[in-house]
C-alpha positions as CSV (number, residue, x, y, z in Angstrom):
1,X,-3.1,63.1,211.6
2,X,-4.0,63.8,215.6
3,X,-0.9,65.8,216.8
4,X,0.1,67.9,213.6
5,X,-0.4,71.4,212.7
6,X,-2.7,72.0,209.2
7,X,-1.8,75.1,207.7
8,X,-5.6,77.2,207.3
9,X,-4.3,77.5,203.6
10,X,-5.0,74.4,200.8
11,X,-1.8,75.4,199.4
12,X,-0.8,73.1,196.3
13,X,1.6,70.1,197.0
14,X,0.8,70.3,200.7
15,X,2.5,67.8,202.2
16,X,0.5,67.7,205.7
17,X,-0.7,64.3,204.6
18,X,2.2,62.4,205.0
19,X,3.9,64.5,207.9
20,X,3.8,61.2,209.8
21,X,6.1,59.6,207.2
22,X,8.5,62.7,206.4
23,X,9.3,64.6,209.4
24,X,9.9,61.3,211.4
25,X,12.7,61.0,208.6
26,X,14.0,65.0,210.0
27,X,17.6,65.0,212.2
28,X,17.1,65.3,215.6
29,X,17.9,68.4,218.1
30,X,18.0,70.9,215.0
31,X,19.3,74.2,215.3
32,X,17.9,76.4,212.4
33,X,15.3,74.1,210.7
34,X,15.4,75.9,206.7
35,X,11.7,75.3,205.1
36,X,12.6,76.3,201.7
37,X,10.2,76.4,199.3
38,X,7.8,76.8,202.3
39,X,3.8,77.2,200.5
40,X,1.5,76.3,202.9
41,X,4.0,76.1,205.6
42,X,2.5,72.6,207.0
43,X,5.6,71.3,207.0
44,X,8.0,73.8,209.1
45,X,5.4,74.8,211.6
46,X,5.7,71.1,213.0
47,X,9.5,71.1,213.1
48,X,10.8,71.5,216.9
49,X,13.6,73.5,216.2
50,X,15.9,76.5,218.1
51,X,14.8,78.2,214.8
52,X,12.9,78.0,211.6
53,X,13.0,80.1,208.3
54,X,10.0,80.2,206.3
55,X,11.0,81.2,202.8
56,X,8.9,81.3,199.0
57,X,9.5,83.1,196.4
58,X,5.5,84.2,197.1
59,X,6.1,87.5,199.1
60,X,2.3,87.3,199.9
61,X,2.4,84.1,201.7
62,X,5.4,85.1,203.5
63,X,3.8,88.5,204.8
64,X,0.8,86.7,205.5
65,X,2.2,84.1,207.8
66,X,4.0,87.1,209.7
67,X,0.7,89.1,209.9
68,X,-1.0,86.0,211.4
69,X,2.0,85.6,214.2
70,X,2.0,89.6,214.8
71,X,-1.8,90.0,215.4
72,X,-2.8,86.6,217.1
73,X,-6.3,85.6,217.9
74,X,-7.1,89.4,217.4
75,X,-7.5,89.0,213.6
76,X,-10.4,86.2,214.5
77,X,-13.3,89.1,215.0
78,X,-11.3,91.2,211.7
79,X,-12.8,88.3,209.4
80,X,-15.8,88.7,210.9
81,X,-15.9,92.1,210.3
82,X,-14.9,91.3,206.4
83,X,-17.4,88.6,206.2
84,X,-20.3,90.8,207.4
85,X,-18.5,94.2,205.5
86,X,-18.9,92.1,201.7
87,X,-21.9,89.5,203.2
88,X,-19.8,87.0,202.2
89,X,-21.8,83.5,201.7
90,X,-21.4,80.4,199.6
91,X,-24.1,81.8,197.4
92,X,-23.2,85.4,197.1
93,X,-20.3,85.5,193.9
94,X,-21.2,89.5,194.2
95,X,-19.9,90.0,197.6
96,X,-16.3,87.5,196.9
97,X,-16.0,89.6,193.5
98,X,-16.7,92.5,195.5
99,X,-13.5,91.6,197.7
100,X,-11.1,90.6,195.3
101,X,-11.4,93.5,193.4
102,X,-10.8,95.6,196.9
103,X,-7.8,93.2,197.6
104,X,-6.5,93.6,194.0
105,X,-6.5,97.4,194.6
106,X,-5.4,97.7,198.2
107,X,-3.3,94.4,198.6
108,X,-5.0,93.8,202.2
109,X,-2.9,90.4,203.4
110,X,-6.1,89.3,205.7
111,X,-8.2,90.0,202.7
112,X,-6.2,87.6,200.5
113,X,-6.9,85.2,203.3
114,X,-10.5,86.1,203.0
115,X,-10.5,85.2,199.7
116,X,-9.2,81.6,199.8
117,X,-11.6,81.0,201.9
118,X,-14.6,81.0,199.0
119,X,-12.8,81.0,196.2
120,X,-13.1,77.6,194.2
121,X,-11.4,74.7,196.5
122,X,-9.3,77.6,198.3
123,X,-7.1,78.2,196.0
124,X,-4.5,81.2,195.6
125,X,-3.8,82.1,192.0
126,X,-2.5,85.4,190.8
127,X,-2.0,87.1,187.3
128,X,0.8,88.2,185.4
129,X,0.1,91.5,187.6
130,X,-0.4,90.0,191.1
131,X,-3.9,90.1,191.4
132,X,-5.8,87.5,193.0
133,X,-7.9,85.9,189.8
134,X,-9.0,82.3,191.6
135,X,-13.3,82.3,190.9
136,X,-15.7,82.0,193.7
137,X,-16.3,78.5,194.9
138,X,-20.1,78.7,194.6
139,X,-21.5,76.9,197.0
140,X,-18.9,74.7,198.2
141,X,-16.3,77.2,199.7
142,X,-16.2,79.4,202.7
143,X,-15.0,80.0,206.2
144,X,-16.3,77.4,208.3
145,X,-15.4,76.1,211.6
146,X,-12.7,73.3,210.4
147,X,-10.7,76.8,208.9
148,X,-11.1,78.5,211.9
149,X,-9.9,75.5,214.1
150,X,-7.0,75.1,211.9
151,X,-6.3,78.8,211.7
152,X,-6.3,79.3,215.4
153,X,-3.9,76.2,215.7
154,X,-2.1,77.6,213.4
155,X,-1.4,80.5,214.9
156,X,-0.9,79.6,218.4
157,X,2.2,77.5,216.8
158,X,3.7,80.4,215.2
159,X,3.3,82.2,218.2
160,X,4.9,79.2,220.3
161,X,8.1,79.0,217.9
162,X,10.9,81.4,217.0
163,X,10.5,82.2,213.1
164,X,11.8,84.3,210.5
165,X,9.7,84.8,207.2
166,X,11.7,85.7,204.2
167,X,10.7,86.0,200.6
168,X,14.0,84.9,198.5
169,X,15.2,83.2,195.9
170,X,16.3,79.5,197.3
171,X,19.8,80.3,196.2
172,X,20.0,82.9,198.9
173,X,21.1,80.0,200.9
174,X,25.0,80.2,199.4
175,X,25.0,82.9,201.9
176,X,23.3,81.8,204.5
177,X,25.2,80.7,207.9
178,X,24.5,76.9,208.3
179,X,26.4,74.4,210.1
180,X,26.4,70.6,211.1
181,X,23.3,70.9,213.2
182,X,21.5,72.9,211.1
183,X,18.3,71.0,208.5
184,X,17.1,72.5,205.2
185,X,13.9,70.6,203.9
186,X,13.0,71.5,200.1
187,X,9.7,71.0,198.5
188,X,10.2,72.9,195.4
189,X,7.8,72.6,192.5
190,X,8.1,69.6,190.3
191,X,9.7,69.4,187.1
192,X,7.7,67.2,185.7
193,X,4.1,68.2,187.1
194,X,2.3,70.7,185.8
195,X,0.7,73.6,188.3
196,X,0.1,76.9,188.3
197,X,2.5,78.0,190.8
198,X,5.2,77.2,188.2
199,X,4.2,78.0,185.0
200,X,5.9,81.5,185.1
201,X,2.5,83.2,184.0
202,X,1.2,84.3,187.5
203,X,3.9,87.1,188.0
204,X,6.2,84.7,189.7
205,X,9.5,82.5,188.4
206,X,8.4,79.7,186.3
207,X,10.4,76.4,187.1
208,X,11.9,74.5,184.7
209,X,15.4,72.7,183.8
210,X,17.8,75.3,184.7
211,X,16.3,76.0,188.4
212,X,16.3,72.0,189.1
213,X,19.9,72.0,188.2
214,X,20.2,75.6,190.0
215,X,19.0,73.0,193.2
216,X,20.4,70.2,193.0
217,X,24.0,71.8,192.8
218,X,22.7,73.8,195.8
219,X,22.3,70.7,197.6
220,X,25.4,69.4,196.9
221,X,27.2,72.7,198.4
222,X,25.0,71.6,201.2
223,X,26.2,68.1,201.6
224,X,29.6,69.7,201.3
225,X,29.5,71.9,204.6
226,X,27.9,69.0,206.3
227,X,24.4,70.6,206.5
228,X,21.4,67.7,206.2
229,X,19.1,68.4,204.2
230,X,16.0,66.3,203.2
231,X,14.2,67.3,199.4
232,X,10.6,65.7,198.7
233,X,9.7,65.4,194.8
234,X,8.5,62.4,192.2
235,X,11.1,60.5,190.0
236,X,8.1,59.3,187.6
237,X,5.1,61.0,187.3
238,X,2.1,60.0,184.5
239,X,4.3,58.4,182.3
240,X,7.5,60.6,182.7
241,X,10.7,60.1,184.5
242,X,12.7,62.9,185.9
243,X,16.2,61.6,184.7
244,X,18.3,63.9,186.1
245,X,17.0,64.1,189.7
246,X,16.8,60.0,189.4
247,X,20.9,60.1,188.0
248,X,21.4,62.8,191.1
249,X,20.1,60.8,194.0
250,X,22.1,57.8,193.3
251,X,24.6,59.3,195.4
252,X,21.7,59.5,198.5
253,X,19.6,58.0,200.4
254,X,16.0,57.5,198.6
255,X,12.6,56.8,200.9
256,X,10.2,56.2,198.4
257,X,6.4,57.7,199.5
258,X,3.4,55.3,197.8
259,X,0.6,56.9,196.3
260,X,-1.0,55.7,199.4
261,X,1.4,57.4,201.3
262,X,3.2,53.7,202.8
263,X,6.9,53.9,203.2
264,X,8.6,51.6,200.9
265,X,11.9,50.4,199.9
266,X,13.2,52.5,196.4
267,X,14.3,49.1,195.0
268,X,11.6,47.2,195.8
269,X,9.0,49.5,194.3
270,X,7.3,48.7,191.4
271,X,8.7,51.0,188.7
272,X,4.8,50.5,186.8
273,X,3.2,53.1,189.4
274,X,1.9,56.0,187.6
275,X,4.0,58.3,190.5
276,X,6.8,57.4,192.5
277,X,7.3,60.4,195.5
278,X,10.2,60.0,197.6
279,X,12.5,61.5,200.1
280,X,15.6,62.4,199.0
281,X,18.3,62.9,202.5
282,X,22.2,63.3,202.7
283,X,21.9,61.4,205.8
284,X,20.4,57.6,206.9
């Protein structure tokens, strides 16, 4: 993966894995590059584009992306500060607890950073009320050098690149100017996966039948006005098929993504796998 941009979050359904198989798959010379259902962001940070959205329905990942591009390298010594303020250590569950419960009642974005540093495998999870709820990763999480690396990376990209951070509904795109050399890229949740980031219990809209149709019909208005657009998803996953999406994409062109992350032929793949991930584009 030398070359790429890794998001400092482990966001679920990251997708900086296979950047080498997907974004060589993105148009060329794009205007405004659209990431959205953007999570961890690895995806749109690596775009060369005139312009890139950032958008998820997660208004805390979107202000904490444009915190990180605002402040630079400054916020570097802040987490040292917090580290030292809570002695925060891959032993001490007091100080993390001690944290998240000041996060929870001051909603400090670089604390919610903080956070997914030690809690367990660095996750972000919320309540019904939007507070932080992931447990401490006892010794196995914290912020280490790999994070930093990646963080400063990470920033120095934002910096480098002209983005706008919203926090909408993916529908806002009906009203959104796009044109013929313009490239939305969707990695919405997956209908038939199961994660927390959709169950509509952590104070955010669940996903379910009626937003994948909500999609898909967006897409098509896409296709309509000429704007690519590429979606990532699974047609079969554990035993289930996703009948719709697999009826839908009939009418585009399919890369289908191995579990072991080769590029494959659709037709040729062996309909046995327990997932089949693909690429789903209005374009060759």
């Amino acid at each position: 993966m030398k070359g790429y941009i890794k998001s400092p979050l482990n966001y679920t359904g990251g997708k900086y894995k296979i950047l080498e198989y997907i974004l060589p798959c993105f148009s060329k010379n794009i205007g405004t590059f659209v990431d959205l259902f953007g999570g961890g962001f690895n995806v749109g940070v690596n775009v060369d584009a005139k312009k890139i959205i950032y958008n998820d329905h997660n208004l805390f990942l979107s202000q904490m992306f444009e915190y990180f591009k605002a402040e630079g390298l400054n916020i570097i010594e802040k987490i040292y500060i917090r580290i030292s303020d809570f002695d925060l250590s891959e032993e001490n569950a007091e100080g993390y607890l001690a944290l998240r419960e000041s996060y929870n009642k001051n909603k400090d974005i670089l604390d919610l950073f903080i956070l997914t540093c030690y809690s367990f495998n660095h996750q972000i999870r919320f309540n019904s009320r939007h507070e932080f709820n992931t447990p401490f990763g006892k010794n196995r999480s914290a912020y280490n050098k790999t994070i930093e690396e990646n963080l400063i990376n990470f920033i120095h990209a934002l910096q480098s690149k002209n983005i706008e951070f919203f926090s909408k509904d993916f529908t806002f795109l009906y009203g959104f100017d796009l044109g013929e050399n313009d490239f939305v890229y969707c990695d919405p949740p997956y209908l038939i996966s199961n994660a927390s980031y959709n169950d509509g219990k952590r104070g955010f809209k669940n996903w379910g039948t009626d937003e994948e149709i909500q999609l898909l019909d967006l897409l098509d208005f896409l296709d309509y006005k000429h704007v690519k657009f590429a979606l990532s998803n699974v047609l079969i996953h554990k035993g289930m098929s996703n009948d719709r999406l697999i009826e839908w994409s009939k009418r585009y062109n399919v890369k289908h993504i191995d579990k072991n992350y080769n590029n494959s032929s659709y037709q040729r793949k062996n309909k046995d796998k327990e997932t089949q991930e693909v690429l789903i584009t209005n374009y060759e």
